[in-house]
N, C-alpha and C positions, 0 to 999 in steps of 0.2 A: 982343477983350478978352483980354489977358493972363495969365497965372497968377496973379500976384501981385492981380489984380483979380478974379479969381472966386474965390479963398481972402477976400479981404475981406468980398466977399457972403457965403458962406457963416457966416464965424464972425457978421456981421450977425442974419443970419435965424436961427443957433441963440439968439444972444442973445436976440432977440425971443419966441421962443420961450420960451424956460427962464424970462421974465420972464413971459409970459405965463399959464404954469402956475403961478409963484411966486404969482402974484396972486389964482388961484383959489382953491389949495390952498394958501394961507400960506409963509412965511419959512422954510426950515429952519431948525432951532436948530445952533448951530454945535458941538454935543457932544452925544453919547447918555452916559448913565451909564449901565453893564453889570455886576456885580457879578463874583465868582468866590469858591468859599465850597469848602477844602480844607486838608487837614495837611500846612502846609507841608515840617517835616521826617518827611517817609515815603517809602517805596519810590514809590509813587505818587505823590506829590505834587512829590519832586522835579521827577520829569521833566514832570510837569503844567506847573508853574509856570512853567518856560523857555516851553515850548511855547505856553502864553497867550498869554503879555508878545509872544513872535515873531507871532503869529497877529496880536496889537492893531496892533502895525505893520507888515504886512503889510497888512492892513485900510484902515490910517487912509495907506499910500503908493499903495494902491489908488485910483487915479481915475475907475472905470466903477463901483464900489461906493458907496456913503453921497458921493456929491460933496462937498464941501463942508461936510460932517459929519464931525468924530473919535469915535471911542469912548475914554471915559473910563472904565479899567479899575478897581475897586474890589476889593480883595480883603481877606479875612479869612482866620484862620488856627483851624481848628478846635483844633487841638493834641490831635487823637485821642480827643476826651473827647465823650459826648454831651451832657453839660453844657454846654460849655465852645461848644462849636457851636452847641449852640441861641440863648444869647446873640447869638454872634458873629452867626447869621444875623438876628436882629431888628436888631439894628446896623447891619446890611449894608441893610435892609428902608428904616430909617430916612431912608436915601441917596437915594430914590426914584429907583431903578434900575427900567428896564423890562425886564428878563431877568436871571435869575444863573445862572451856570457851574457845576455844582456841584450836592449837594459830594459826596465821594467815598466818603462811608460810607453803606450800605443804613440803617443805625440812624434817623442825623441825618435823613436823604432821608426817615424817615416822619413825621418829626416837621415840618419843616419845611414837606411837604407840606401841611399841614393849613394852615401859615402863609399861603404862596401862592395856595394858594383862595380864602381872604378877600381876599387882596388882588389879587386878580386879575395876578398877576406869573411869566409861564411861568419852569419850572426845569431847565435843562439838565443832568443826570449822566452825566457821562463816565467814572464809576467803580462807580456805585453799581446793582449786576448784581443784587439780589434781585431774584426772579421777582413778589412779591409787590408790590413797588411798581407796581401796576396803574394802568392810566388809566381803570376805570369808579370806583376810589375816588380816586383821586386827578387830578382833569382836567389840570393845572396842571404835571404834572412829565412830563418826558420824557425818553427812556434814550437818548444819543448813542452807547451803546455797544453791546456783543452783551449780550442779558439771557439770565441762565444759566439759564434754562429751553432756550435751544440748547447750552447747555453741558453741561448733565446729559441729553442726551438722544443727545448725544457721546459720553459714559461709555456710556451705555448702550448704544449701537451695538458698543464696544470689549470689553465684556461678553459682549455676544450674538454678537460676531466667532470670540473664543477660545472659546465653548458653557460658561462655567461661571455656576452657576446661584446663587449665593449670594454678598454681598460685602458687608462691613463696611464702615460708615462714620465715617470721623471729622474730626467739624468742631467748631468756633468756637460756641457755644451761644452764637448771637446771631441778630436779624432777619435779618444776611449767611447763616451759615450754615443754621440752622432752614430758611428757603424753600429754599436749593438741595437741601438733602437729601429735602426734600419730593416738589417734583420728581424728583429720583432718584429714589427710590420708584414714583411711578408711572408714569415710565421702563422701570423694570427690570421691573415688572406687566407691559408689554406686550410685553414680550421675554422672558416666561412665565419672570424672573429673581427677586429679592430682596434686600432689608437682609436681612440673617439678624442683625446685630447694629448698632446704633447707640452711640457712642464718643460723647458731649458732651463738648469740654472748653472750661473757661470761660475767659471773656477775662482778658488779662494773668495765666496762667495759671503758676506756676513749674515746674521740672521736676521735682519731686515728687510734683505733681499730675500732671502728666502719663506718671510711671512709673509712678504706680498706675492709670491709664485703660489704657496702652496694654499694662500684665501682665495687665490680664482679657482688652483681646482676643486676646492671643497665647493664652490659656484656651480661646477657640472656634477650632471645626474651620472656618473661611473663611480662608482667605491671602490672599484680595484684597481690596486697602487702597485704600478712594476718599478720600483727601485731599483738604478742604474751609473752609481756613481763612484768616486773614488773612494778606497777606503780610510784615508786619514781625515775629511770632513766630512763625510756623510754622516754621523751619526750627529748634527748637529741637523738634520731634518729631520728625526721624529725627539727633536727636545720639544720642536716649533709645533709639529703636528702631536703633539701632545698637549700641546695648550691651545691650540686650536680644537680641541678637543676629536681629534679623527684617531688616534689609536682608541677606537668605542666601537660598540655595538653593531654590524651595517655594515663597515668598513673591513676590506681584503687588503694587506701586505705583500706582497711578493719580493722580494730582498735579493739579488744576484749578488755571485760567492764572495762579493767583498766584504759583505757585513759575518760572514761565518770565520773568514780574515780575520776583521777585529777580534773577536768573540774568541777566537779560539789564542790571539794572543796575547788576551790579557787574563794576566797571571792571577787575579782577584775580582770577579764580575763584583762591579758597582752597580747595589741595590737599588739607587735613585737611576742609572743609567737602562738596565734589566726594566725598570717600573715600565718606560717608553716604550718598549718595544716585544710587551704581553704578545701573545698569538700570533705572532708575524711566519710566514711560510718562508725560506730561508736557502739555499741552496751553496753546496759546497763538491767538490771535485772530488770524489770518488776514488781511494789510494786504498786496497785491497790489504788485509792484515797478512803479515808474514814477520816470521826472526828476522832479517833483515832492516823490517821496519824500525821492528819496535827497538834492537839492539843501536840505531841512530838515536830515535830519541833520548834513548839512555844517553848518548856520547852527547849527541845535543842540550839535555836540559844540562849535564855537570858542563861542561865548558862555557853555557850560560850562567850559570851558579860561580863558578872560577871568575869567570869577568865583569859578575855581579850587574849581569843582564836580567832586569824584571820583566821581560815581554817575554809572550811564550812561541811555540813552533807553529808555526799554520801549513796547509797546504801548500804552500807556492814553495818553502820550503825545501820538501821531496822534491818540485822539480828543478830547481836548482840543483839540489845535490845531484841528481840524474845529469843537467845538463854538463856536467865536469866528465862524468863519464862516459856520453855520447864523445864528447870534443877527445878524452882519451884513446877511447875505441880503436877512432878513426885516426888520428894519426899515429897508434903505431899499423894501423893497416896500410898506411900511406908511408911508414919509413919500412915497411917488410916490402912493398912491391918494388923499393930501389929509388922510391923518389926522393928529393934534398927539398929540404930548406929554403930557398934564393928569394931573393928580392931585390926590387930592380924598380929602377926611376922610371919615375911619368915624365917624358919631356914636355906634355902641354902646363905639369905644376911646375914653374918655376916666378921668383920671384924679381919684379921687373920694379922700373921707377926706384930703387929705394927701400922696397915693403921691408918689414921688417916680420912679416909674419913668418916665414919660412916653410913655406907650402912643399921647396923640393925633399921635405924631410918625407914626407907622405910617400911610401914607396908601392907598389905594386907585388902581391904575394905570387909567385910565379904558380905555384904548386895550387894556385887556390879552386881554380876546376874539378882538379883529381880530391883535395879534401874534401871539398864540398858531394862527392858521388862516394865517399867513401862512410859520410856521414849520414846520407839516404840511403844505405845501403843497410845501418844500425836496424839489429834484433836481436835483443839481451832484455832479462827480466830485471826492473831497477825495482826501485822502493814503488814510485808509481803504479807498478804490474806490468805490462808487455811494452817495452818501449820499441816502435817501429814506425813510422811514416809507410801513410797510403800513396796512389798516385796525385793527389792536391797536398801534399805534401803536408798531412794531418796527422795527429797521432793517432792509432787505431784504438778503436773499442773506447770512444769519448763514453762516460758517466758520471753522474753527478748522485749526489746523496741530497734527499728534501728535510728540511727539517722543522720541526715545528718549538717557537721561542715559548719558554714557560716556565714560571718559578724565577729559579735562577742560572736557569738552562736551556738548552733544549731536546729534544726527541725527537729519533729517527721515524718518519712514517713512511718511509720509500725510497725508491731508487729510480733514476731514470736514466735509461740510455739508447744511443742512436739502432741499437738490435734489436729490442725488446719494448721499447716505451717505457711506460708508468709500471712500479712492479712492487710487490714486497719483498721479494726474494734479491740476493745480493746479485749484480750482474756477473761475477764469476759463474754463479750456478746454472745463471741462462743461457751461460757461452756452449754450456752440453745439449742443450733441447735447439729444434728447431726454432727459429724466430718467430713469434707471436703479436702482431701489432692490432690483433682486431680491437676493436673498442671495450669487446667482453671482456677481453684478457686485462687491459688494462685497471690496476690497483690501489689506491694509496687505504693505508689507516687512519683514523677516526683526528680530527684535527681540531686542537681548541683552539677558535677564533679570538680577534679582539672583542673584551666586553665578556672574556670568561665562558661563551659560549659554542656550543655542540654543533649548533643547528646553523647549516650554510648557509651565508648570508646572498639575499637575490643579487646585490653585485651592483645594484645600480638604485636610483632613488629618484625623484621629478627634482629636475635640477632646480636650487635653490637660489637662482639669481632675479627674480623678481617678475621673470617674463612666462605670462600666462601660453598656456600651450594654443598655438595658432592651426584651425580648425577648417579648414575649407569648408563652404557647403553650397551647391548647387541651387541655384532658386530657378524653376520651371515653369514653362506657360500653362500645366498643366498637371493635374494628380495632388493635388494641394493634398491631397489625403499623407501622403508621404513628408514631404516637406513643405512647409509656407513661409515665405520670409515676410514678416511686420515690418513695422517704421527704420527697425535701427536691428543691428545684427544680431541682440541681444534676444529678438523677438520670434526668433524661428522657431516653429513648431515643425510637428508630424510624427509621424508612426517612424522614421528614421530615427530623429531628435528625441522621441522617449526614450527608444532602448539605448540610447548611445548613455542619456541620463542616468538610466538605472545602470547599466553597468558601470558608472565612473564611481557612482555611489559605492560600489562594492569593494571596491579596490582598499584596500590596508592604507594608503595615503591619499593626500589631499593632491587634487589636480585641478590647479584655478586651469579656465578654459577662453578665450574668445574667438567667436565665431567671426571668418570672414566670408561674408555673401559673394556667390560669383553667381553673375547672370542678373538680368534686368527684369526679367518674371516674363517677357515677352517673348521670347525665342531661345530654347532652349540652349544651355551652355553645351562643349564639345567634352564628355567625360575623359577622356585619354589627356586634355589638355588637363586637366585637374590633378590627376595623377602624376601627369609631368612637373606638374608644381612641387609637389609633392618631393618629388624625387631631387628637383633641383635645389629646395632648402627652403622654398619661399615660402610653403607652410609644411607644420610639422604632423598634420593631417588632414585627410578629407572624409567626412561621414555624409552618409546618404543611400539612394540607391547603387551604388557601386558594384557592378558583378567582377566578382572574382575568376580572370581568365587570364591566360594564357602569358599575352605580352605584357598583362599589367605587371603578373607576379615576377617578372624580370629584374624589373625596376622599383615597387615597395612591396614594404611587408604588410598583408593582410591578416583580419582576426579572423576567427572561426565565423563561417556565415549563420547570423540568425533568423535568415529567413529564406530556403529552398526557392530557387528560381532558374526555369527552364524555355527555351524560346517555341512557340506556337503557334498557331496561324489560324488568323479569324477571316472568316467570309461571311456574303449578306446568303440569308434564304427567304424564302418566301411560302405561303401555307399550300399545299398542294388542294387544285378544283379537283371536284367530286366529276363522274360522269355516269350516263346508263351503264354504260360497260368497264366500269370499274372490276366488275368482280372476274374479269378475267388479266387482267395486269395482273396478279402474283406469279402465274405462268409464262412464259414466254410460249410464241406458235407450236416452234420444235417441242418444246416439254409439253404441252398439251398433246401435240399428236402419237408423240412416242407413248404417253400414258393410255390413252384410249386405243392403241393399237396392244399394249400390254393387257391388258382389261378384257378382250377379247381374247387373246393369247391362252390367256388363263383359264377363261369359259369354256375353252373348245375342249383345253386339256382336262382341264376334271369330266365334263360331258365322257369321254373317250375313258376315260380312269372310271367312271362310277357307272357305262350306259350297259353291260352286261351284269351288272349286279344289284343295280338302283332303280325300283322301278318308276320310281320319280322322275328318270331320267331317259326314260322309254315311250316309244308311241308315236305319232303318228309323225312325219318328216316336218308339219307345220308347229307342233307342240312341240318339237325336241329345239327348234332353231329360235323357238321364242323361248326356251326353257335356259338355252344358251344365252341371251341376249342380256334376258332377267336376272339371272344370276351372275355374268358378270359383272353389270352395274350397280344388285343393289349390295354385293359386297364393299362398296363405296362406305354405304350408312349403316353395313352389318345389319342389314335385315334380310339376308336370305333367307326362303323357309328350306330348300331343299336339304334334306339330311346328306351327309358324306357317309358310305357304308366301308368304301375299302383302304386299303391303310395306305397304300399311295395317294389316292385324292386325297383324305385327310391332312396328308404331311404336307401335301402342294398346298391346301388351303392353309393351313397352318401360316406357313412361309406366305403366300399372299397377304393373310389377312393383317402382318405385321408390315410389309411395304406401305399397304392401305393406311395404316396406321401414322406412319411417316409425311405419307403424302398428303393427307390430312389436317395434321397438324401443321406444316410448313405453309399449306396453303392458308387454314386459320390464321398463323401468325403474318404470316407477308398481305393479307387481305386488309388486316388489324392496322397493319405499319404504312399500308399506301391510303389507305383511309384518315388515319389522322396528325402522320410525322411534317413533317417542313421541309423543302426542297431547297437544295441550294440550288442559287444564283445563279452565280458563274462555271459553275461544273468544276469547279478546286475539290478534292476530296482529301488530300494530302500535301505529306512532303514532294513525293517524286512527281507528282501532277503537276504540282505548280512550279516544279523547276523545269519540267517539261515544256510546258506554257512558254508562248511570248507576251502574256499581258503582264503590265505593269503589276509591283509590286510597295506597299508601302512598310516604312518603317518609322520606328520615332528617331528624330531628331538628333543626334549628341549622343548616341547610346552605341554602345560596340558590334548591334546587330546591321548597319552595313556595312562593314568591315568583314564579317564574318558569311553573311551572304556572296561578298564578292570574292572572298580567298577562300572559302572553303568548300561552298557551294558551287563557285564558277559563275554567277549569276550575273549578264552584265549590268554594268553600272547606269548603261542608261533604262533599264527596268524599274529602277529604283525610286520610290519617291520619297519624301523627306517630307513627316509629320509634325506639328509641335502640341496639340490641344488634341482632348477628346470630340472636339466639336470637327473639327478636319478629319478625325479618323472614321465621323460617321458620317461626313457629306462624302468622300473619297469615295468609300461602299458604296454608299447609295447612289453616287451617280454611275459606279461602274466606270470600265475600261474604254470602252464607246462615247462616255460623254467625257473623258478627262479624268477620270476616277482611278482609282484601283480595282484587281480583282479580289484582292486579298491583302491582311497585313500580318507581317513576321514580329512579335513582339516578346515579352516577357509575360511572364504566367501572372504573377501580380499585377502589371497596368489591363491586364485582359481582363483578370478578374472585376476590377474599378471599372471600365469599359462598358461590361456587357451587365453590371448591376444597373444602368443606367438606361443601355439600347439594349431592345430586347427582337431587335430582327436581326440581328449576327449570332452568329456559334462558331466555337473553338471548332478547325474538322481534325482530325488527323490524332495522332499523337503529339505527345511533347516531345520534340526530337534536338533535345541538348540539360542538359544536367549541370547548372550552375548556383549558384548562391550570391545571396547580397552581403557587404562584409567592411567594414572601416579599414581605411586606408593608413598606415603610417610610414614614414620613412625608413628606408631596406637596414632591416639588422635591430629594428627597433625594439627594448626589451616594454615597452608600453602596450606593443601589441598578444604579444604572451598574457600579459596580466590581466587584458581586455575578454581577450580568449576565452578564459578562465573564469569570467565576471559572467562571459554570457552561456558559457555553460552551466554558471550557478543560476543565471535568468529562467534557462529551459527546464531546470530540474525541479527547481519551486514551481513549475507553472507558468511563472509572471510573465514570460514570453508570450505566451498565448494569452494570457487576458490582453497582455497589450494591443496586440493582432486582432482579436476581437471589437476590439474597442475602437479601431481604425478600420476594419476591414468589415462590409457585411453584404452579402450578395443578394439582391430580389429576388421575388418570387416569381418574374418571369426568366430567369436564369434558368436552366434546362441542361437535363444531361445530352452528352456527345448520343448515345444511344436512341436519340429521336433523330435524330441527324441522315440521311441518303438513305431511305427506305430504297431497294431493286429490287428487279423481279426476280422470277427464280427459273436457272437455264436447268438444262439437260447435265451441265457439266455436275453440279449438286448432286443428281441422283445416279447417275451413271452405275457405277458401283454395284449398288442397292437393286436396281434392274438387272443387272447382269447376272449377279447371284440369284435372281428369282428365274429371270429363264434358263438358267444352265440346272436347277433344280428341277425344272417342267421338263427339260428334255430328256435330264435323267430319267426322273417317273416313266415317261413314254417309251422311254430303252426298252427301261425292266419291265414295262406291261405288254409290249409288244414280242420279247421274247418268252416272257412267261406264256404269250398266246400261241406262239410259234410249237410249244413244247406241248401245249393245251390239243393245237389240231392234230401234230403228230401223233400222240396218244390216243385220239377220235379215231382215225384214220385207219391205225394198228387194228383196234377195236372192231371195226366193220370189219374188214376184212375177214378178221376170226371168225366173225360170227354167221356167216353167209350157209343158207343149207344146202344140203348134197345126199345124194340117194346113196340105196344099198348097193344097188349093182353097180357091176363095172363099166354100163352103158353112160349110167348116172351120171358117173364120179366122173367120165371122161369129159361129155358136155359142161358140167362145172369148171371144168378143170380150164376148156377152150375159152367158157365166155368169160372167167374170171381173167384170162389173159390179156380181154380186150377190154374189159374194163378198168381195170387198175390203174393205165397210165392216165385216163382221160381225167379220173378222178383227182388223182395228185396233183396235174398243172392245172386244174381248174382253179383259177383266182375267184370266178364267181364264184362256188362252191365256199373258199376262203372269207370270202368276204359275208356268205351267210351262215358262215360260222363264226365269223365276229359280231356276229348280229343277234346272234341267238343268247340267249340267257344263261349265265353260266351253268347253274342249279340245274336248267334240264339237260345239257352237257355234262352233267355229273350224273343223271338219270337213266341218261341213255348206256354213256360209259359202265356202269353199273349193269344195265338189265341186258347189254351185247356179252360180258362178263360174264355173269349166269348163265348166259344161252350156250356161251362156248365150251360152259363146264361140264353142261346137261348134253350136248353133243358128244363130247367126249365120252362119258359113261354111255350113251345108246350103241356106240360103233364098239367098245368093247363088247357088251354083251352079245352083237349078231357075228361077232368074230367068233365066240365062244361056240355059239348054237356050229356053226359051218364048221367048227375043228371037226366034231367025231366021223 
């Protein structure tokens, strides 16, 4: 069978086929009507409108797409109006279209929305990026495009890139703008950022109005501008903030993709237009290069050329032309699974009275469920890159390209997108790697700012409306060293008040300031309340003593603390009286008697180590036991005279004489410290003592320390007393617990310090058990406190901190270290140890002297025996032989015998051992020889 005869079969059996399924599934109809609903003449819609019409045929020359089917394209022409659209799209409804394109304004797309539902007719927007045009309110509309919920969360990375914390916005008071600044908002929340100002300006707005919007925000202290408007009048806000002179030096741009819209549609940048909008940061939608692309543009720019169109192709563009062939897709997937066409009347539209509108034309898409799941179903690669909807029915893999305005251009420094964040690499290449969102990761390239410059601008500035920064300050019944309030608020001093001075001076700008006094100088203000203020807006700081903890930092933001501050605890003492028997208080009973029984211990045992070899240590039972006595005590002062001879006593003494040593010295020192330290009072020696205690406790007034006693400590409240003056804190002590007093106060390390330069019968006891700082207050998110930070870090490095602190701060000469403080005696528990080790050393020695004696007498013992004499005859030998039998045993268990052999001097125990030795040698040669004579 030849070629030309198996190509005949085949196109056969497809025929039979394709009739075969016509037959089940019905006739296609030879045209779909698809609607397209946008402003003709606008940045957007220009290049919409090629892009369609090219996609329609593209479409309809497609032959693996709708066979046999054209799309009949239907458009209307919003002409920018919500009015004027909404018409247009019941007009368009009227056409019984199974999908419309469109349209391209968030406004219309809500209203519209509501249309579509009823009529079950899905809504394709290729333009319209509110965040709010949702698909649980709205089923029926669906976003071909990125929804700027990924675009404000773009700003927001951009934000949180360069660390500034505040940024103005200004947008289009409309459905478009409102949601996306919305979003921003809760954007910048999670990037611990902010609106600090919101800018509405209204549609078709002139520039009148809009120099009077954009002089207030030059008013606030944010320089960073998130532009958020439409793109056929936006660019008439920076003609204005160009003569207002804020495209300068300072000042941050941020521009969303409608301004890369204009820009990229107009076919000749206008050099005075470019002038305005130097360094602006820029963002535009992200469409991946491919032939595909680029062979549209081609068709695009010539059929623009052909109809003598000067605006050129922007982004919205691509999706448009995608959205033609999503809406294709799906309905030939929708005429292959057998479904039809139909449409069918609403009977609640019908027209009553007279109307002349003709509402029953509005029909109902029968088929529009199943289109609608046939077009979430779309996954084909368009000019965009992956066209597909997630489960919020979003396009997948949302990116945006950042760009930075210059010249007569701009440049690419980045990409952002929802998998990867901030990056320089194109997001196709990150779609390979694992996703990376740490902060490291994140990229951008080098950006020249407004004002032609490199160097990132801080983002914010002391706002420029006339109103001095409002400065809480605390005025106290006490410590005037800190703060003191004069006549008028102008007049405060103190060691707070200087360094808050010197560090404003450091600051790169000017910061007019007025100070408002809280507090009446008589009773201490409540510091939390101050704070509160703070936070509420009523001022825009508080300086002074302020410690920086826990619940404030909730609520404002604090500077780096410039003065270390921890809470302590002061008690009264008093000088300890002398007595005759002072000098045995460094000891306690127990340690005395353990000592003096050790001391003896030791006497007996060198005695026993040194009395067979020493004869120092010999002689009459009244000289040995004074010689014992003597010797143990006066190794106390190391004047023994007796010599040590053997190498166990010496090693015992050795080891004695360094406990001696020990105990000596601790006694010197504890004798020293009960003789001339200060006793306390009340018996507080600490933290845990005085939380132990039921006596009253005092604190100061208004300060976070009972607060922090009672939550953290447990301490009840009614222990508590509440102090305002130095002069309360020293009658309190002084009277004690018993008269109405305290035993003790919980304070800060600095009022302590002020405190006790003045009284000098209290002492700090304990340690400082909490680690805080004092620190200026400003409201949360505040970039004034960074730059204060900074000022007083430069304070501490010159010095100047400390001369200041000097200069305020100086402690008397009856001020005293804590190390004079609760001189005790000294127990048993101290030396335990140190004893224990010296007798288990003694009783060694006495092991190994006693066994080495043990070996000494059996050696003796052996020796005698040997040596005992015996006659020649056999009468002799016999007699020796019986009484040696009776003597022997009586010998050996004689302990008496033992005991004056421990008695005796070793040297003549070497003597004897010796001369029984020889005797037993010279015996043995005698009884040879008369053996000799008796052989022959």
């Amino acid at each position: 069978m030849g070629a030309a005869q198996l190509t005949a079969v085949f196109l056969v059996l497809a025929a039979a086929a394709a009739a075969t399924r016509a037959a089940g599934a019905g006739a296609r109809p030879s045209e779909v009507a698809v609607g397209a609903l946008f402003t003709y003449d606008s940045t957007i819609g220009r290049a919409a409108r090629l892009a369609i019409e090219l996609a329609v045929d593209d479409v309809n020359a497609d032959r693996t797409v709708l066979a046999g089917t054209n799309l009949n394209l239907i458009t209307q022409d919003t002409n920018c109006s919500g009015f004027i659209g909404t018409i247009e799209a019941l007009q368009l409804m009227a056409k019984n279209v199974v999908a419309v394109i469109g349209p391209q304004s968030s406004g219309i797309g809500h209203v519209i929305s509501h249309v579509v539902n009823e009529l079950h007719v899905p809504l394709l927007s290729f333009a319209a990026t509110d965040p709010t045009l949702s698909a649980s309110e709205y089923p029926y509309f669906l976003r071909t495009t990125i929804s700027d919920y990924f675009q404000m969360h773009a700003v927001a990375s951009i934000v949180d890139y360069y660390q500034w914390k505040e940024v103005t916005a200004i947008f289009v008071d409309d459905d478009y703008g409102r949601g996306g600044v919305s979003v921003l908002s809760d954007a910048l929340a999670a990037k611990r950022a902010r609106i600090s100002y919101k800018a509405a300006i209204p549609p078709n707005a002139n520039s009148d109005v809009i120099n009077d919007i954009l002089f207030r925000v030059n008013m606030m202290e944010s320089r960073v501008m998130v532009v958020h408007v439409n793109p056929d009048t936006g660019m008439s806000i920076f003609s204005v903030a160009n003569k207002l002179q804020m495209i300068a030096s300072g000042y941050v741009w941020i521009v969303t993709d409608w301004l890369a819209a204009v820009l990229d549609s107009s076919g000749s940048k206008d050099p005075n237009v470019m002038s305005h909008i130097q360094g602006l940061i820029v963002l535009r939608q992200h469409t991946p290069e491919s032939d595909a692309k680029k062979k549209f543009i081609s068709k695009w720019n010539n059929m623009a050329r052909n109809r003598s169109i000067t605006s050129g192709l922007n982004s919205y563009g691509f999706y448009a032309y995608d959205s033609v062939w999503v809406v294709a897709r799906a309905i030939d997937q929708f005429l292959d699974s057998g479904q039809q066409i139909n449409f069918s009347t609403d009977p609640r539209l019908h027209d009553s009275n007279g109307s002349t509108l003709h509402l029953s034309v509005l029909k109902i898409f029968d088929g529009g469920e199943q289109m609608l799941q046939q077009i979430l179903l779309t996954n084909f690669t368009g000019l965009t890159g992956s066209v597909q909807f997630d489960s919020d029915r979003n396009l997948v893999r949302p990116a945006y390209e950042i760009l930075n305005v210059g010249g007569s251009g701009f440049r690419l420094i980045g990409y952002w997108s929802n998998y990867s964040g901030l990056s320089v690499a194109a997001p196709e290449i990150l779609y390979q790697k694992p996703p990376n969102t740490s902060t490291s990761a994140q990229r951008l390239y080098n950006v020249v700012w407004p004002g032609d410059t490199t160097t990132t601008p801080r983002g914010w500035v002391f706002p420029n409306n006339g109103q001095p920064l409002r400065v809480g300050v605390p005025i106290k019944a006490s410590f005037k060293e800190l703060i003191s309030g004069g006549k008028g608020p102008e007049n405060v001093t103190g060691y707070c008040i200087d360094i808050f001075n010197a560090a404003i001076k450091l600051l790169p700008y000017p910061v007019p300031c007025q100070f408002i006094t809280i507090g009446d100088g008589r009773k201490n203000p409540n510091y939390d309340d101050i704070i509160n203020m703070v936070a509420a807006n009523s001022l825009d700081a508080a300086i002074g003593d302020f410690a920086i903890v826990r619940n404030r930092t909730k609520i404002a933001e604090f500077t780096q603390p410039y003065i270390e501050s921890g809470l302590v605890i002061v008690a009264p003492v008093k000088q300890a009286t002398s007595s005759a028997w002072a000098f045995l208080k460094p000891f306690t009973l127990e340690m005395w008697c353990v000592t003096g029984v050790l001391f003896l211990f030791v006497g007996i045992v060198v005695w026993i180590l040194e009395h067979r070899a020493n004869e120092e240590f010999r002689g009459s039972p009244r000289r040995q036991l004074i010689t014992i006595f003597w010797f143990s005590f006066s190794t106390m002062f190391f004047s023994h005279r007796q010599n040590t001879v053997s190498a166990l006593g010496r090693f015992v003494l050795i080891i004695w004489l360094f406990v001696v040593l020990i105990i000596n010295s601790s006694y010197t020192a504890s004798l020293t410290s009960i003789l001339t330290v200060q006793q306390l009072a009340t018996g507080i020696t600490g933290l845990d003592n005085l939380i132990s205690s039921a006596l009253p406790i005092g604190y100061q007034a208004g300060k976070f320390t009972r607060n922090y006693l009672i939550q953290e400590l447990n301490i009840p409240e009614s222990r508590l007393v509440p102090l305002n003056t130095i002069e309360e804190y020293a009658d309190a002590l002084n009277h004690g617990p018993k008269d109405g007093g305290v035993a003790a106060i919980v304070d800060e390390m600095p009022y302590v310090e002020i405190f006790l330069s003045s009284y000098c019968n209290f002492r700090i006891v304990g340690q400082e058990f909490t680690k805080e700082g004092w620190g200026f207050a400003f409201q949360r998110d505040s970039p004034l406190a960074a730059d204060l930070s900074t000022a007083i870090l430069q304070l501490s490095e010159s010095g100047q901190l400390q001369r200041i602190h000097d200069e305020w701060f100086t402690r008397s000469s009856c001020a005293s270290d804590d190390s004079e403080m609760g001189a005790t005696r000294l127990g048993l528990g101290s030396f335990w140890g140190l004893f224990l080790v010296c007798a288990i050393i003694c009783v060694f020695a006495l092991v190994v002297f006693f066994i080495r004696i043990c070996w000494q007498y059996s050696q003796y013992s052996n020796s005698e025996a040997g040596g005992e004499p015996s006659a020649v005859d056999a009468a002799a030998t016999a007699d020796a032989a019986a009484a040696e039998r009776q003597r022997k045993p009586t010998r050996l268990g004689s302990v008496k015998e033992l005991i004056q052999f421990v008695d005796k001097k070793e040297e003549e125990i070497r003597r004897t051992m010796k001369r029984r030795s020889s005797d037993k040698d010279n015996q043995a040669a005698g009884s040879s020889d008369a053996h000799s004579v008796a052989s022959p």
